[in-house]
N, C-alpha and C positions, 0 to 999 in steps of 0.2 A: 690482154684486155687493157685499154688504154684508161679507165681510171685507176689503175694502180702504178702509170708512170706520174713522177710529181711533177714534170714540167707538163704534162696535163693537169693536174688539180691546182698547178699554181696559176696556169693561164684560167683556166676555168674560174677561179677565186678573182683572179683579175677583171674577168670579163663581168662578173654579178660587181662588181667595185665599180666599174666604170658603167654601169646602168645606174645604181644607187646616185654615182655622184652627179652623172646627170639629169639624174631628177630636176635640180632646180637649175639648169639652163631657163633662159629665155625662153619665151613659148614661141616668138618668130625665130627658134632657131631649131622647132621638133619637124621639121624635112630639111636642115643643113646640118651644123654641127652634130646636132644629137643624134641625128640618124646614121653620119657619118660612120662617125665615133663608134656607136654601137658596133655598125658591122665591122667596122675593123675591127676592133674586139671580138665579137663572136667572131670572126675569122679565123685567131689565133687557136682557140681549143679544138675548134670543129676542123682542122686540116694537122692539127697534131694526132687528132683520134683518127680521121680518115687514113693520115698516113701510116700510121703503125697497122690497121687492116692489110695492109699492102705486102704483097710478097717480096719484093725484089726490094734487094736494095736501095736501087739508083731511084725504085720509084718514093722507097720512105724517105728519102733525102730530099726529094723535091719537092715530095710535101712540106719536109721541117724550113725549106725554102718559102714558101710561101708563107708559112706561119710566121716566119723572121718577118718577113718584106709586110704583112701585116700590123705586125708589132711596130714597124717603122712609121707605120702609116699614120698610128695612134699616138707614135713619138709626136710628130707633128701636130696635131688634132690637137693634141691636151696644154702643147707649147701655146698653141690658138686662144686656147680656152684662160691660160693665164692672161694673157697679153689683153686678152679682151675683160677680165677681172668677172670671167665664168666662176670660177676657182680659185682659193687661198692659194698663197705660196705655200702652206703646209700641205694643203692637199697635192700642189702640184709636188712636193718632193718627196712626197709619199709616191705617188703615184710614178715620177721620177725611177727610183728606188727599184720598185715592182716590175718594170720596164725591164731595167737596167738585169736583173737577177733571173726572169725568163727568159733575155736574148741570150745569158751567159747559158743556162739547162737546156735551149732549143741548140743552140753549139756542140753543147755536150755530148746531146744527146745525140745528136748526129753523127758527133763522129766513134760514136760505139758503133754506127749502123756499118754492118759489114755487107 
């Protein structure tokens, strides 16, 4: 069952984080950024759970693939969200942080998948 893996509950913790925080986006940005962002985030728990459903190996790795290439996506997005002074520097290094500590457990976790 995939919420007893923690790079599920941490993605999942990340993805209600990056809803919370963009709350206070710009309102002309609730079908650009905000939208974005969201789905790249829900992206990352929702293809860590699918992929643990999965029997084969090669297919759970290619989900934990995508949950990466996800995460990347949100790399970006929140990089945006700084630059554009969406977001504190604290928030961005938190969220930084969070980033950084999912890609290392989506890794990980990958390569236990036999």
């Amino acid at each position: 069952m995939h919420e007893r893996l923690i790079v599920w509950q941490e993605a999942y913790k990340f993805c209600v984080w990056i809803y919370v925080l963009t709350k206070k986006f710009p309102k002309e940005e609730k079908y650009g950024l905000t939208s974005q962002i969201r789905r790249s985030s829900m992206s990352v728990p929702t293809n860590i759970a699918e992929g643990n459903a999965k029997k084969s190996g090669k297919e759970k790795r290619h989900y934990m693939e995508i949950a990466s290439a996800s995460l990347e996506e949100v790399h970006v997005e929140i990089l945006l969200a700084r630059d554009l002074k969406y977001i504190s520097p604290e928030e961005f290094s938190k969220t930084d942080q969070w980033i950084n500590r999912i890609s290392y457990l989506i890794m990980k976790f990958s390569s236990s998948i036999e």
